[in-house]
C-alpha positions as CSV (number, residue, x, y, z in Angstrom):
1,X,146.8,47.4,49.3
2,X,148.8,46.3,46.2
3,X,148.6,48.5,43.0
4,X,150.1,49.1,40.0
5,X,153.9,51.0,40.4
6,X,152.0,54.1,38.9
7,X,149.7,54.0,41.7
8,X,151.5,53.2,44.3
9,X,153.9,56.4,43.4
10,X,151.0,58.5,43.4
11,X,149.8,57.6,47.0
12,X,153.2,58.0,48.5
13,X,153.5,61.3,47.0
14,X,150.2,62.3,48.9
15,X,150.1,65.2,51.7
16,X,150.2,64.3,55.3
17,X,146.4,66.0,55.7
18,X,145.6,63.5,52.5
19,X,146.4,60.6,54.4
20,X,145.5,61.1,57.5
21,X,141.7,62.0,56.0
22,X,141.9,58.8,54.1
23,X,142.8,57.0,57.8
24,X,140.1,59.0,59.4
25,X,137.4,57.6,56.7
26,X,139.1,54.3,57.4
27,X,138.0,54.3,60.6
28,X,134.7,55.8,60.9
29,X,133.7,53.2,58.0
30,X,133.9,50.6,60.6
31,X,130.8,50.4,62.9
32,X,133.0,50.5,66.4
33,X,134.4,54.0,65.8
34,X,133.2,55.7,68.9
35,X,136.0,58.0,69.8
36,X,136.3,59.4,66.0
37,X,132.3,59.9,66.2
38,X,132.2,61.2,69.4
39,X,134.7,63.9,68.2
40,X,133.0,64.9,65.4
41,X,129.9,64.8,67.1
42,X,131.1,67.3,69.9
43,X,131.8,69.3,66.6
44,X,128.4,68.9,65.1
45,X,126.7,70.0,68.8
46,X,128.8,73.4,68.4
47,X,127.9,74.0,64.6
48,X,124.2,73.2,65.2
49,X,124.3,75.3,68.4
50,X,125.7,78.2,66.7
51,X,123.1,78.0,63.8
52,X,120.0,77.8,66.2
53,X,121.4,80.5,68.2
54,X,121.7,82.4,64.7
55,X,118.1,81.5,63.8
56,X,116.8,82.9,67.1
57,X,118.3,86.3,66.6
58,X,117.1,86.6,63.3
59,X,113.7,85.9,64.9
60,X,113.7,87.5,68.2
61,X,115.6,90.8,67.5
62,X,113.1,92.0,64.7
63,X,110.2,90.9,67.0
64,X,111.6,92.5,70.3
65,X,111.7,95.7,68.4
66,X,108.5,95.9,66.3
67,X,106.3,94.3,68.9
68,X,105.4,96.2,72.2
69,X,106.4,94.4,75.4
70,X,108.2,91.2,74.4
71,X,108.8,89.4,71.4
72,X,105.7,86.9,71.7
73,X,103.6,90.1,72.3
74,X,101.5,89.2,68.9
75,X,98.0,89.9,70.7
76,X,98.8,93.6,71.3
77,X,98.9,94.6,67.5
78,X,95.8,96.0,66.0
79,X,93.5,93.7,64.2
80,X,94.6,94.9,61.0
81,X,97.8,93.4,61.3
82,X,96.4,90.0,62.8
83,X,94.8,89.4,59.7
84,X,97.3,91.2,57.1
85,X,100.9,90.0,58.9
86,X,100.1,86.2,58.3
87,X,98.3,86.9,54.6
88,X,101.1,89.0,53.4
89,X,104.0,87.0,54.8
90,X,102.3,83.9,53.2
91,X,101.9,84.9,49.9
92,X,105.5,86.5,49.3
93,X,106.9,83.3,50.9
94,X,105.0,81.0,48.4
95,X,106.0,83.6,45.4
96,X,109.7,83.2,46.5
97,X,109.5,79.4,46.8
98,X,107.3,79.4,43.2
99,X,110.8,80.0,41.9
100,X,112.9,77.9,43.9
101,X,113.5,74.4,42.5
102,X,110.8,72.0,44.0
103,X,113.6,69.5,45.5
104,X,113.9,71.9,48.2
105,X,111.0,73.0,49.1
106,X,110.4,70.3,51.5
107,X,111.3,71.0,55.1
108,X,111.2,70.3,59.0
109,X,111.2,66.9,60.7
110,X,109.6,65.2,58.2
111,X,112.5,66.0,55.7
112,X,115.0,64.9,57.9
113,X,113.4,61.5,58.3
114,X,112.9,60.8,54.7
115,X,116.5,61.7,54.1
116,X,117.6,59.7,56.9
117,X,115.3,56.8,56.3
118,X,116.0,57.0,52.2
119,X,119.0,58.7,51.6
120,X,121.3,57.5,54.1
121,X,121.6,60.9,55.8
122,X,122.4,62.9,53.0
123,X,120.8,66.0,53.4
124,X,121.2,68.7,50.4
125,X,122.1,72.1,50.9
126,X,119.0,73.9,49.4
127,X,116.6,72.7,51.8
128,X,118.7,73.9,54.5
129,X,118.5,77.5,53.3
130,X,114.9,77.6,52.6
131,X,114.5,76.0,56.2
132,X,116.6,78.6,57.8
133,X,114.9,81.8,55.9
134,X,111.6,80.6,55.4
135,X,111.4,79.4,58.8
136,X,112.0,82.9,59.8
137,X,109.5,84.6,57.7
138,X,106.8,82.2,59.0
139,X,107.7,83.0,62.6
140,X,108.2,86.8,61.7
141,X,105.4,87.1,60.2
142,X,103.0,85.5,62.9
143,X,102.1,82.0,61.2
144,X,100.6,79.4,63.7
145,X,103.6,77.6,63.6
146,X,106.9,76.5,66.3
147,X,110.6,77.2,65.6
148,X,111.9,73.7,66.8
149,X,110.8,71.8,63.0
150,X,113.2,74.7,61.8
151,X,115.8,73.4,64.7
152,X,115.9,70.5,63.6
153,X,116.2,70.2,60.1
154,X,119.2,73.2,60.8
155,X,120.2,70.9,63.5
156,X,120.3,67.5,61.4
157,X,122.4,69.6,58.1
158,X,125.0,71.1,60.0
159,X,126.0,67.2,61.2
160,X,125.3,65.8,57.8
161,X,126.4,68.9,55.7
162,X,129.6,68.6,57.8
163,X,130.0,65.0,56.8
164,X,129.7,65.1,53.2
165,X,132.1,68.1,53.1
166,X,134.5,66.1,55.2
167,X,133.4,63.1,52.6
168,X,132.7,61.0,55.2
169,X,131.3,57.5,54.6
170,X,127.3,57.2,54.6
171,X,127.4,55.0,57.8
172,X,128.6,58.4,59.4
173,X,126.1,60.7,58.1
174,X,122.6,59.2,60.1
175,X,125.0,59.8,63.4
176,X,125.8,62.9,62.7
177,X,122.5,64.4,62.0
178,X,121.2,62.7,65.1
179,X,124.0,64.8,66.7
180,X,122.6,67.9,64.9
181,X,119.1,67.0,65.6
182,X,119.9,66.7,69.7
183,X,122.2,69.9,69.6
184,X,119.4,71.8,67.8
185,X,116.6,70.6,70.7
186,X,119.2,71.4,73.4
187,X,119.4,74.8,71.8
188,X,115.9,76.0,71.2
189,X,114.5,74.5,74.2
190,X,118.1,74.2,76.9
191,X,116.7,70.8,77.2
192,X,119.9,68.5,76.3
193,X,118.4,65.2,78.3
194,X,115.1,66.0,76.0
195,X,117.2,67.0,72.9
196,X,119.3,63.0,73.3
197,X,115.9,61.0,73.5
198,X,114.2,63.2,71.1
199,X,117.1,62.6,68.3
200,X,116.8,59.3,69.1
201,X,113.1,58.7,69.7
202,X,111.7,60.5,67.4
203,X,114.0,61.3,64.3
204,X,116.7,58.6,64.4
205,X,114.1,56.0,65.7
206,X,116.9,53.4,67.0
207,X,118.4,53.1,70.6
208,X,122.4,52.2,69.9
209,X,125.4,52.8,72.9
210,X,127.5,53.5,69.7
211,X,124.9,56.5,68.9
212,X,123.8,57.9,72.5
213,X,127.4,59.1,73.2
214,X,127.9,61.3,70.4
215,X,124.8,62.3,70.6
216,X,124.5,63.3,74.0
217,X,128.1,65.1,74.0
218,X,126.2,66.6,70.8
219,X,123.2,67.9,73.1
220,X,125.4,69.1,76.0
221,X,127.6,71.4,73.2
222,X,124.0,72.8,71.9
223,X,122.8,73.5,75.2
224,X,126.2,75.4,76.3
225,X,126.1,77.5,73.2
226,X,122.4,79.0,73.8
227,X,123.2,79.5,77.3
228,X,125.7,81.3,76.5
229,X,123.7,83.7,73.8
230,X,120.2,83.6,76.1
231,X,121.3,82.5,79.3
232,X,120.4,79.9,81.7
233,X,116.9,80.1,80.6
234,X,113.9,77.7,82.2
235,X,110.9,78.1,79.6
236,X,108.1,77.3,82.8
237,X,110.4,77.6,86.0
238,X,107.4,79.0,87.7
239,X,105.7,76.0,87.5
240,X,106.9,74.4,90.7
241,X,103.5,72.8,92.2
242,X,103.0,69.3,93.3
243,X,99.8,67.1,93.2
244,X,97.1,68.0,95.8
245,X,95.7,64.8,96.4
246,X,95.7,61.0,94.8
247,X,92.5,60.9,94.3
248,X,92.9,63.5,91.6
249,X,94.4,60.4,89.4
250,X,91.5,59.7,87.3
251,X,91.2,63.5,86.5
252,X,94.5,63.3,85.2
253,X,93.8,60.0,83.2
254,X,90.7,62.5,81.9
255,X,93.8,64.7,81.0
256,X,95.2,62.0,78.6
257,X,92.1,60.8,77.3
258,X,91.1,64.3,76.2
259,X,94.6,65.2,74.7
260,X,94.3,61.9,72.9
261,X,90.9,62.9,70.7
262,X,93.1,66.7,70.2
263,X,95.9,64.7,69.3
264,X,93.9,62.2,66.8
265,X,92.4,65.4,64.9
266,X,95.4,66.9,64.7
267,X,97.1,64.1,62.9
268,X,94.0,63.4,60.5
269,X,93.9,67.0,59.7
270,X,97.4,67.6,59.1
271,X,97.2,64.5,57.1
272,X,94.1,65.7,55.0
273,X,96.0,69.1,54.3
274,X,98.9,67.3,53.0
275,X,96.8,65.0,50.6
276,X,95.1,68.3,49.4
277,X,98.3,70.0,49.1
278,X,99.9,67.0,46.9
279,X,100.7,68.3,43.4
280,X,99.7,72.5,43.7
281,X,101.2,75.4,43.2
282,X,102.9,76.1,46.8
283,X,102.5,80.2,46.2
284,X,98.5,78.5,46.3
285,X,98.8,76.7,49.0
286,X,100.9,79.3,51.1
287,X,98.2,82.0,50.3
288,X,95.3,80.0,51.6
289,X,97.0,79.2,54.6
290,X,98.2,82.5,55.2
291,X,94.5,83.9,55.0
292,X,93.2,81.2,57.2
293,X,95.9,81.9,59.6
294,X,94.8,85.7,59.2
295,X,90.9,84.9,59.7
296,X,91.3,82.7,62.8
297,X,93.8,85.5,64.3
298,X,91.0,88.1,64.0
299,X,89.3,85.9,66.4
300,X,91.9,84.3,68.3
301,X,95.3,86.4,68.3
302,X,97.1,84.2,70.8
303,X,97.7,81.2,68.2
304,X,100.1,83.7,66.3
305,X,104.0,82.5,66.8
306,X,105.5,80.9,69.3
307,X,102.7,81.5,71.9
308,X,104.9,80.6,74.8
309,X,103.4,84.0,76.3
310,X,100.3,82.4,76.0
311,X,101.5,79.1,77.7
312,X,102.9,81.5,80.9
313,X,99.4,82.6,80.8
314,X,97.9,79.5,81.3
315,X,100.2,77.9,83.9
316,X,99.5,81.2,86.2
317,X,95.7,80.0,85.9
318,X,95.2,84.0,83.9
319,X,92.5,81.8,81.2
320,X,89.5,80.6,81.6
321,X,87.8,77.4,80.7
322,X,86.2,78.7,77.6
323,X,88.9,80.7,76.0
324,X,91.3,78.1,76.5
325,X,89.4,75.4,74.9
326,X,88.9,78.2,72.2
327,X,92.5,78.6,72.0
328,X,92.8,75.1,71.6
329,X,90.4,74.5,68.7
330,X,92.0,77.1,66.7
331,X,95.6,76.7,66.8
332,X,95.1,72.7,66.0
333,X,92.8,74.5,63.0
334,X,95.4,77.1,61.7
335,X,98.7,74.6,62.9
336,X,97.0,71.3,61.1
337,X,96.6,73.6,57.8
338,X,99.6,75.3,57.8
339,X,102.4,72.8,58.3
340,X,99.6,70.2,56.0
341,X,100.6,72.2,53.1
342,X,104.2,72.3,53.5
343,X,105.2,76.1,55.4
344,X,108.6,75.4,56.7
345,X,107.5,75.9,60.4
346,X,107.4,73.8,63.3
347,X,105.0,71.0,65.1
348,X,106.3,70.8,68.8
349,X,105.3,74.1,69.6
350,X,102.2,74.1,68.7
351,X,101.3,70.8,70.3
352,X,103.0,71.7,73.4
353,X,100.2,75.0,73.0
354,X,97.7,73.2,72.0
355,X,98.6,70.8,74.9
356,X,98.8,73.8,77.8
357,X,95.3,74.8,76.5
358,X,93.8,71.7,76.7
359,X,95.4,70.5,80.4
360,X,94.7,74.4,81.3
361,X,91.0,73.4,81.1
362,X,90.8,69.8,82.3
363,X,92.4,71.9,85.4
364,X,89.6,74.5,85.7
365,X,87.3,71.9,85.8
366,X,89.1,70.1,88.7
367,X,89.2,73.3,90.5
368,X,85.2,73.4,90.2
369,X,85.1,69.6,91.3
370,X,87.7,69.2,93.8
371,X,87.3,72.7,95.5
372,X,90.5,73.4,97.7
373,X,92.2,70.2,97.2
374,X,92.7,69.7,93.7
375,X,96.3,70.3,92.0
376,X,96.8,74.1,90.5
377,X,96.0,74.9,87.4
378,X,99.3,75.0,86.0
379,X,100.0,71.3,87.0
380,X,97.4,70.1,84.3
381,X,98.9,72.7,82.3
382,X,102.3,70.9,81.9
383,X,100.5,67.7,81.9
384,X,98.5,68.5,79.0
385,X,102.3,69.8,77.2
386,X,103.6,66.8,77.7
387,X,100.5,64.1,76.8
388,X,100.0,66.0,73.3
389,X,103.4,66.2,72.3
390,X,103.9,62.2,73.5
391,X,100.8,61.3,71.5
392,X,100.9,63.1,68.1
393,X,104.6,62.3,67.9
394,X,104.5,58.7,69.2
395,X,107.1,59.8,71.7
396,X,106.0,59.4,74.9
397,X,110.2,59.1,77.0
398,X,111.1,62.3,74.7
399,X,107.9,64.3,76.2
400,X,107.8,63.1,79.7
401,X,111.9,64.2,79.6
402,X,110.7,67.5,77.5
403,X,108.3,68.3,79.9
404,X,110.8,67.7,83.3
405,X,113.8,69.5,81.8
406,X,111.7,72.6,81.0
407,X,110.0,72.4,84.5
408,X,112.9,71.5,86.5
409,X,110.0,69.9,88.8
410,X,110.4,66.5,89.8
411,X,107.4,66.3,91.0
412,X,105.9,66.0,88.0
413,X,107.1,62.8,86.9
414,X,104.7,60.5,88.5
415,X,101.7,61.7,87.6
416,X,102.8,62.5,83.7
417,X,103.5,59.1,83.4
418,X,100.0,58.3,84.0
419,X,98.8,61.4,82.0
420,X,101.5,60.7,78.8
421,X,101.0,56.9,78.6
422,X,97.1,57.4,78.5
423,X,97.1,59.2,75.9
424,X,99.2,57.8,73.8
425,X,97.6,54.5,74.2
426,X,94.3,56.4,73.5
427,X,95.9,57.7,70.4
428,X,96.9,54.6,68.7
429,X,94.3,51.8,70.0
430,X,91.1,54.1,69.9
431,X,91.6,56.4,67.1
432,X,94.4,54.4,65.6
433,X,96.8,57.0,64.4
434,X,100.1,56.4,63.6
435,X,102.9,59.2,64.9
436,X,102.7,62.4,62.6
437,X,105.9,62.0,60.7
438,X,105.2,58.5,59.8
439,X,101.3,59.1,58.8
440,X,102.6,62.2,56.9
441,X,105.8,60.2,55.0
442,X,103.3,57.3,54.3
443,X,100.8,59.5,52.4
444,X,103.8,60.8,50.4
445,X,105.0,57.1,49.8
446,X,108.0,57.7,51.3
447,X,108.2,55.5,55.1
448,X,109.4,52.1,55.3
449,X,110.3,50.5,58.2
450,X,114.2,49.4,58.1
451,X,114.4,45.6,58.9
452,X,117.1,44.5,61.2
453,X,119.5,43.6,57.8
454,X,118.9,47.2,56.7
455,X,120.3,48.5,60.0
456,X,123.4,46.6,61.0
457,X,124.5,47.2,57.0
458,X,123.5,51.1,57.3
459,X,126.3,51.5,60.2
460,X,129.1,50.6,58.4
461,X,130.6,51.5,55.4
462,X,132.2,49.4,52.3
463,X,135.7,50.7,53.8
464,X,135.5,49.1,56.6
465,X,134.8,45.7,54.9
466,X,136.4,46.2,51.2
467,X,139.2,43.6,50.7
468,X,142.5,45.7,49.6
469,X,145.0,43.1,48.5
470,X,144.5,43.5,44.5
471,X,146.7,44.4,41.9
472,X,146.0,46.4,38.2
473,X,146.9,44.5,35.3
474,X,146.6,44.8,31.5
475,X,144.7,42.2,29.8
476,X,148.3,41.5,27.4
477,X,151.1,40.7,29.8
478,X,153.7,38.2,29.4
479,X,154.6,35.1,31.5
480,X,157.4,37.0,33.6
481,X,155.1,39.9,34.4
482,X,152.6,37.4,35.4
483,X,154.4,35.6,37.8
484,X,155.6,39.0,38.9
485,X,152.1,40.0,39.7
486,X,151.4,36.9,41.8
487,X,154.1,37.3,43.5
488,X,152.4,40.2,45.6
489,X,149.7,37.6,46.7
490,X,146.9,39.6,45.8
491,X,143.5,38.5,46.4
492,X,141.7,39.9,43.2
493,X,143.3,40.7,39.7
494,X,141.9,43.9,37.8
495,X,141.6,44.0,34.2
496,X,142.4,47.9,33.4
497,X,140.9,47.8,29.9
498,X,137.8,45.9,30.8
499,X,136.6,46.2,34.2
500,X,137.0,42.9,35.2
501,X,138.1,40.7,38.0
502,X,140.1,37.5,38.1
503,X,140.9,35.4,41.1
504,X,144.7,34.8,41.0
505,X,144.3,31.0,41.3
506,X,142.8,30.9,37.8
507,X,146.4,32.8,36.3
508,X,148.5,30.9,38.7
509,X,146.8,27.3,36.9
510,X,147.1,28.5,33.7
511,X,151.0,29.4,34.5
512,X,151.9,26.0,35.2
513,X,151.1,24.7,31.5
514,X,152.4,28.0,30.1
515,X,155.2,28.7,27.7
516,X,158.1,30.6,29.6
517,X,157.8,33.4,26.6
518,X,154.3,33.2,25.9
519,X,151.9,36.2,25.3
520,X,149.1,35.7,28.2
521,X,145.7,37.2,27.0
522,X,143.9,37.3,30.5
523,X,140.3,37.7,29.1
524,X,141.3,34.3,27.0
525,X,142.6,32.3,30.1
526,X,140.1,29.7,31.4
527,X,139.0,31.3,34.3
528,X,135.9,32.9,36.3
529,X,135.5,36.9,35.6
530,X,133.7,39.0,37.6
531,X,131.5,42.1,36.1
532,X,131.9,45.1,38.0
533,X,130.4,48.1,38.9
534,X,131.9,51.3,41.0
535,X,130.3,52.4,44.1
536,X,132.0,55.7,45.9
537,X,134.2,55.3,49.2
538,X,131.6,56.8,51.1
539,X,128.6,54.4,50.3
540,X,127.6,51.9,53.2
541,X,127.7,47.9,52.8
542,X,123.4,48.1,52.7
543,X,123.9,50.5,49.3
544,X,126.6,48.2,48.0
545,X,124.4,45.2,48.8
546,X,121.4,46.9,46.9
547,X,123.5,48.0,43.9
548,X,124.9,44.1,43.8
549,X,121.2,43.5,43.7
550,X,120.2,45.7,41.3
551,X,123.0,44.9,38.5
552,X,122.7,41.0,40.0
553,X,126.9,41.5,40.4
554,X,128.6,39.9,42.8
555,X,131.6,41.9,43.2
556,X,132.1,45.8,43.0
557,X,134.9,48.6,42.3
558,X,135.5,50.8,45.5
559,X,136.4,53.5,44.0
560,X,138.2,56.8,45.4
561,X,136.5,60.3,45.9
562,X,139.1,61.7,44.6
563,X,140.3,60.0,41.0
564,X,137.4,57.4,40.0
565,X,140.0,55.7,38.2
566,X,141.8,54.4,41.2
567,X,140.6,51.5,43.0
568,X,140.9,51.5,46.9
569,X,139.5,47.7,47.1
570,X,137.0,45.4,46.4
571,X,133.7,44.5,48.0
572,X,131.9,41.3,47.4
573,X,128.6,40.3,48.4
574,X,130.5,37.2,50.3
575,X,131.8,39.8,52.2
576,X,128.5,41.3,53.0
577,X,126.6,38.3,53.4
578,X,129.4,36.7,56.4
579,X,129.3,40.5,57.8
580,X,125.6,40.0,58.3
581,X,125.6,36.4,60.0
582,X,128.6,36.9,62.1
């Protein structure tokens, strides 16, 4: 790059660490940096691992002690506190949030795919605290809600958190919370295989070889860092049955078909809260959920928390028909309302509940019509898990993987194919429901589907493609100093004073009919001048292209992060539009 004498003294006098940060920016602007994102995404699994393992102690510990048995044990509490715990912690959460700036009140996956869909991975700081300790408070204080929404919004800001303080260009920022986002699954669930297609099937919502190795080195640092706080945990290990008999297939179709009109309701209501919820006080809408969380809890204490207590319940066949439909009903009822008006919980837990429940009693009906032969209870159970989650997420690899990893029982594969595929057909044919994130972020006007263009200029950043070979000129130089400057064979003359560009052709034209001590004015010459406007070092070539559209410029100033008043190159939108065809 060719600057001024000024500048050039300035870079040279830079630190080693200086440089070497500028060369790693260099490189990860480009869209083939795999070993540079694969690092920092090894770096991102650890940080994301360490936060989830963080959140779960701040959970688990308080609920170990002040609940009898385990830390799920909600349903052994007295009455009073089924309906005051959920009231009580809902009201001082939305008082606390009253005075928090509304920016960051908004949480959970959702969040994370607006910012990654609309902000380019840049996920702010704020949001990230209220996630972590509001997430807490929900799950402390028993609201029918999961803790892997919580996951992964910690998840996806460590990676871009860690980004932006590294000030590393945008194209970086979307891989590195998909890094987050797998780490954070791998965590909560030790499910790494699910945590990889979920960051990428669900959240990320793009298959790329340049993204799955991060991301999966990403999952397999999350998953090493909860086993080694938890263990080597298996959430359903015990359920290691296989299918009685294959002409129990169209009872496990029923299976998907019945998840699918569970799954349906619960994305119309959770839609129907959020629409209500648009534009209230939140300390409003917290309260009302807390007391219908309370009310249905008198009735129902199981949907409280997690409920993965619950779940062991049903795969050991300990619920009947009745009460788990009830179960069911309720927790789509409390979870639909609750995470509608915007607590900073979790949806995969639930629907993975809701889901047990529902296969729990497709499977005590096939016990009553295939006597002896039919699969155990528990089958359906897991079944059901995976069908619900597959449906209402319109993410049918990430739940059939979900529901294997926290199985370990292969056997399950082959008929949740069958079970996850019905139902999400069901889902989106019949009732013709969008997945939950996108139904939600379309009410809120904020989903778009990225076209192809979008995509390729998203992964790489105006480094990688900014053209270097300029040189910083006064508008008032004489005929020596002009030749002088051409003589560096730059590609793009700047005007200091007034922000504009020159192509050196026009100066070296005007030098041939020159005086040899003549006064060149170079906003005078004859020549084509470029407005400009700055975009920062760590913007990608689809911002650039929507700022050149936007100011209908052709040309922009890449300026440092660092001093805004020295140039690091020059993007143009010829560039941008070669990038794109080649």
């Amino acid at each position: 790059m060719n600057f001024d004498p000024n500048t050039r003294q300035q870079t040279s006098s830079g630190s080693a660490l200086s440089r070497w940060s500028e060369s790693l920016r260099d490189q990860l602007a480009s869209a083939d940096a795999l070993p540079q994102l694969t690092l920092l995404g090894l770096i991102t699994g650890i940080i994301a691992g360490g936060v989830i393992v963080l959140f779960r102690w701040a959970v688990e510990l308080p609920l170990g002690y002040f609940l009898p048995g385990n830390f799920e044990n909600f349903e052994a509490i007295s009455p009073l506190l089924h309906f005051g715990l959920p009231v009580v912690g809902a009201v001082a959460l939305g008082l606390v949030l009253q005075f928090v700036d509304k920016r960051h009140h908004a949480t959970s996956i959702g969040h994370v795919m607006d910012r990654l869909q609309n902000h380019q991975g840049r996920m702010p700081l704020g949001n990230v605290i209220t996630q972590f300790f509001g997430g807490a408070t929900c799950l402390l204080t028993g609201q029918s809600v999961g803790r892997e929404g919580p996951a992964v919004h910690l998840g996806a800001g460590s990676g871009s958190l860690l980004g932006q303080w590294l000030k590393l260009p945008a194209n970086s920022l979307r891989p590195l919370a998909g890094c987050g986002v797998a780490a954070a699954i791998a965590a909560c669930f030790n499910t790494p295989m699910a945590g990889v297609i979920f960051a990428m099937e669900v959240v990320i919502l793009e298959y790329t070889i340049a993204g799955f190795i991060p991301v999966t080195l990403a999952a397999v640092a999350g998953a090493t860092m909860t086993r080694l706080a938890f263990g080597p945990e298996i959430a359903f290990i015990n359920a290691q049955s296989v299918m009685g008999d294959l002409r129990e297939l169209p009872l496990m179709g029923l299976v998907g078909l019945v998840v699918a009109v569970f799954a349906a309701a619960y994305i119309r209501l959770h839609g129907a809260s959020c629409r209500w919820a648009l534009n209230r006080p939140i300390a409003l809408r917290f309260a009302l959920a807390g007391l219908f969380t309370g009310i249905c809890a008198l009735w129902i204490p199981q949907i409280m928390g997690v409920g993965y207590d619950t779940i062991s319940s049903a795969l050991a066949g300990e619920l009947g028909f009745a009460l788990l439909l009830a179960i069911a009903v309720t927790k789509l009822l409390a979870t639909s309302v609750s995470l509608g008006v915007g607590m900073p919980g979790g949806v995969v837990g639930p629907l993975l509940f809701i889901g047990a429940c529902v296969g729990g009693a497709v499977g005590s009906a096939a016990q009553w019509i295939m006597p002896g032969s039919a699969s155990a209870i528990g089958f359906y159970v897991i079944l059901g898990m995976g069908a619900m989650m597959g449906a209402t997420l319109n993410a049918p690899l990430a739940a059939m993987m979900a529901i294997l990893e926290l199985t370990y029982n292969p056997n399950i594969i082959f008929p949740s194919m069958l079970v996850v595929i019905a139902a999400c057909l069901t889902t989106r044919w019949v009732f013709n429901c969008d997945g939950l994130f996108q139904h939600v972020l379309r009410l809120q006007g904020k989903f778009r589907s990225a076209e192809a263009m979008e995509q390729l200029l998203s992964r790489t950043g105006v480094r990688g493609l900014m053209d270097r070979h300029l040189v910083v000129s006064d508008a008032q130089i004489s005929t020596q100093s002009a030749t002088q400057l051409l003589s560096h064979h730059p590609h793009w003359i700047l005007l200091r004073d007034s922000n504009q560009l020159l192509q050196p052709a026009d100066l070296n034209s005007y030098l041939q009919t020159a005086a040899p001590d003549e006064c060149i004015d170079l906003q005078e010459i004859p020549a084509r001048r470029y407005d400009l406007a700055r975009i920062g070092a760590d913007a990608n070539l689809y911002e650039a292209l929507e700022l050149m559209n936007r100011q209908q410029l052709d040309v922009l100033w890449v300026e440092s992060l660092t001093d805004s008043q020295q140039p690091l190159g020059i993007i143009s939108r010829h560039k941008i539009d070669n990038y794109y065809r080649i």
